[in-house]
FIKE-711486 format. One record per residue (C-alpha): residue in one letter; x, y, z. Coordinates in Angstrom, 1 decimal. Each point is the difference from the previous one (the first is absolute). Example, Ala and Ser with C-alpha at 12.3 -4.5 7.8 and 13.67 -1.06 7.14 Angstrom:
BEGIN
+---------+--------+--------+--------+
: residuo :      u :      v :      w :
+---------+--------+--------+--------+
:       A :   12.3 :   -4.5 :    7.8 :
:       S :    1.4 :    3.4 :   -0.7 :
+---------+--------+--------+--------+
This chain:
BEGIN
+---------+--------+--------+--------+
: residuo :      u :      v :      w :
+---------+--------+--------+--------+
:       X :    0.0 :    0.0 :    0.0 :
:       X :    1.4 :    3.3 :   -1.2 :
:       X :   -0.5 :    3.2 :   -0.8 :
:       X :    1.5 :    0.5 :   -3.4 :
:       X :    1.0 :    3.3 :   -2.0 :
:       X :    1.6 :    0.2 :   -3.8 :
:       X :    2.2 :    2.7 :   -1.3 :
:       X :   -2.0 :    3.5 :   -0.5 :
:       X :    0.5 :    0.3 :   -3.8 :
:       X :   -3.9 :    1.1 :   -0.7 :
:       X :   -0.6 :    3.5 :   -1.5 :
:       X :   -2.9 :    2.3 :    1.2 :
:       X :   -0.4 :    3.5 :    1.8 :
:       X :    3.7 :    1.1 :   -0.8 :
:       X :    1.8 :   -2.9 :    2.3 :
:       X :    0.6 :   -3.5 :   -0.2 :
:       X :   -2.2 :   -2.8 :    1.7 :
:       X :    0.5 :   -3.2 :    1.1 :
:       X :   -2.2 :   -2.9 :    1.6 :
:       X :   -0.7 :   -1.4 :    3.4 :
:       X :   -1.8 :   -3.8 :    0.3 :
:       X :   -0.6 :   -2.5 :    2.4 :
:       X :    0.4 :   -3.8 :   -1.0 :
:       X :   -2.0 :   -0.8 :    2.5 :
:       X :   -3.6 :    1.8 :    0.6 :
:       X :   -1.1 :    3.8 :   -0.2 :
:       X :    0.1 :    0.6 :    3.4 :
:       X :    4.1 :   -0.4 :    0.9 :
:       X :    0.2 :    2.2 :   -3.3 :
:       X :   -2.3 :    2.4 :    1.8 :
:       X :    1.6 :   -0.1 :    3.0 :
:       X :    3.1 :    0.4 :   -1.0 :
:       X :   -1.2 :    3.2 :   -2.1 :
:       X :   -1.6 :    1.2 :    2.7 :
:       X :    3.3 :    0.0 :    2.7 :
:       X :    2.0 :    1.5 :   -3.4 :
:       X :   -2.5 :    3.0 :   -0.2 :
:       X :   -1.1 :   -1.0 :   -2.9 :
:       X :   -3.9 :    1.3 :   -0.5 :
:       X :   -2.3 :   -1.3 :   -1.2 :
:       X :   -0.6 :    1.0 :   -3.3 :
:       X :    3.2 :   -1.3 :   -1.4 :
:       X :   -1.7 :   -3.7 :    0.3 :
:       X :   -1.2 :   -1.2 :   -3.5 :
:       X :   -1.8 :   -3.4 :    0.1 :
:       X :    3.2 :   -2.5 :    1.0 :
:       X :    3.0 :    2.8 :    1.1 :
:       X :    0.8 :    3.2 :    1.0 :
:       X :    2.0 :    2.9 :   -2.2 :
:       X :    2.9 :    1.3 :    1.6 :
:       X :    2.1 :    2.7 :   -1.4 :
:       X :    3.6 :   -0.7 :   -0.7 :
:       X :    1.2 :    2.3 :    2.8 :
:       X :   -1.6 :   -2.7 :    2.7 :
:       X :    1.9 :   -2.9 :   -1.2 :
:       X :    2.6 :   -0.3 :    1.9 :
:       X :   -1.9 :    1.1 :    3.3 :
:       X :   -2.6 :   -3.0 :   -1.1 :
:       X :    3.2 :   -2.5 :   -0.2 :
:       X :    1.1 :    1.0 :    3.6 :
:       X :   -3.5 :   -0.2 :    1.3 :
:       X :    0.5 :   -3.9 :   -1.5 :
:       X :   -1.6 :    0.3 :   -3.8 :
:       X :    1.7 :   -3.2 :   -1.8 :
:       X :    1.6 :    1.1 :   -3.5 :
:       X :   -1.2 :   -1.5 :   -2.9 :
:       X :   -0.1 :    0.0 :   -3.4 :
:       X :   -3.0 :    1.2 :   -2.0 :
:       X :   -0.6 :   -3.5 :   -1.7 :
:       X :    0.7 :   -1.3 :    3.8 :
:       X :   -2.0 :    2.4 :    1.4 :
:       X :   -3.2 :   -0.8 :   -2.0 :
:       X :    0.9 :   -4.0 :   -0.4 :
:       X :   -0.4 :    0.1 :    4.2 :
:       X :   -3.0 :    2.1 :    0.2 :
:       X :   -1.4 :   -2.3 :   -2.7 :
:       X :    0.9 :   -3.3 :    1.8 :
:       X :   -1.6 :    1.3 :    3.6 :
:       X :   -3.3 :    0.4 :   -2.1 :
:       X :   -0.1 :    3.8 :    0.6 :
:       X :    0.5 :    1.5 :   -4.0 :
:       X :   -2.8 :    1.9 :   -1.2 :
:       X :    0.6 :    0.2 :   -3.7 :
:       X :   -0.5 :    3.3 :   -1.6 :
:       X :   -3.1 :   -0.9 :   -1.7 :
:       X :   -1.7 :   -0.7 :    3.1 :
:       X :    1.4 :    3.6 :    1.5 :
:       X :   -1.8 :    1.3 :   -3.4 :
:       X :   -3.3 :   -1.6 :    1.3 :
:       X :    0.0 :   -1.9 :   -3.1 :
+---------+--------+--------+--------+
């Protein structure tokens, strides 16, 4: 069980963003966003935005680095992905 955060290397609002999941349920990812000051409207569906100038407060807190292709393979596998499609209502 982990708390798991890839590189911030996503574009939007003039900085760079990364992602924060949990491989395990929703509510570790929430707590852990929660104790990080994280609000909530950075949640979308399965993880929380960060902004690249958190990362390496989020590793000390005790975020697990990952990969991108590791990050979503995990989140996948704990049965927690919401696929964009469904995020689109569609």
């Amino acid at each position: 069980m982990a708390v798991l955060i890839d590189e911030p290397v996503w574009p939007a609002h003039g900085r760079l963003w990364g992602h924060l999941v949990s491989d395990s349920s929703l509510a570790e990812l929430h707590a852990f966003a929660r104790a990080a000051g994280i609000p909530e409207r950075g949640f979308d569906h399965d993880h929380y935005d960060y902004p690249e100038e958190r990362y390496d407060a989020l590793v000390a807190q005790g975020a697990v680095p990952v990969s991108g292709k590791e990050l979503v393979a995990r989140l996948s596998a704990a049965g927690l992905r919401v696929s964009q499609r469904a995020k689109r209502g569609l």
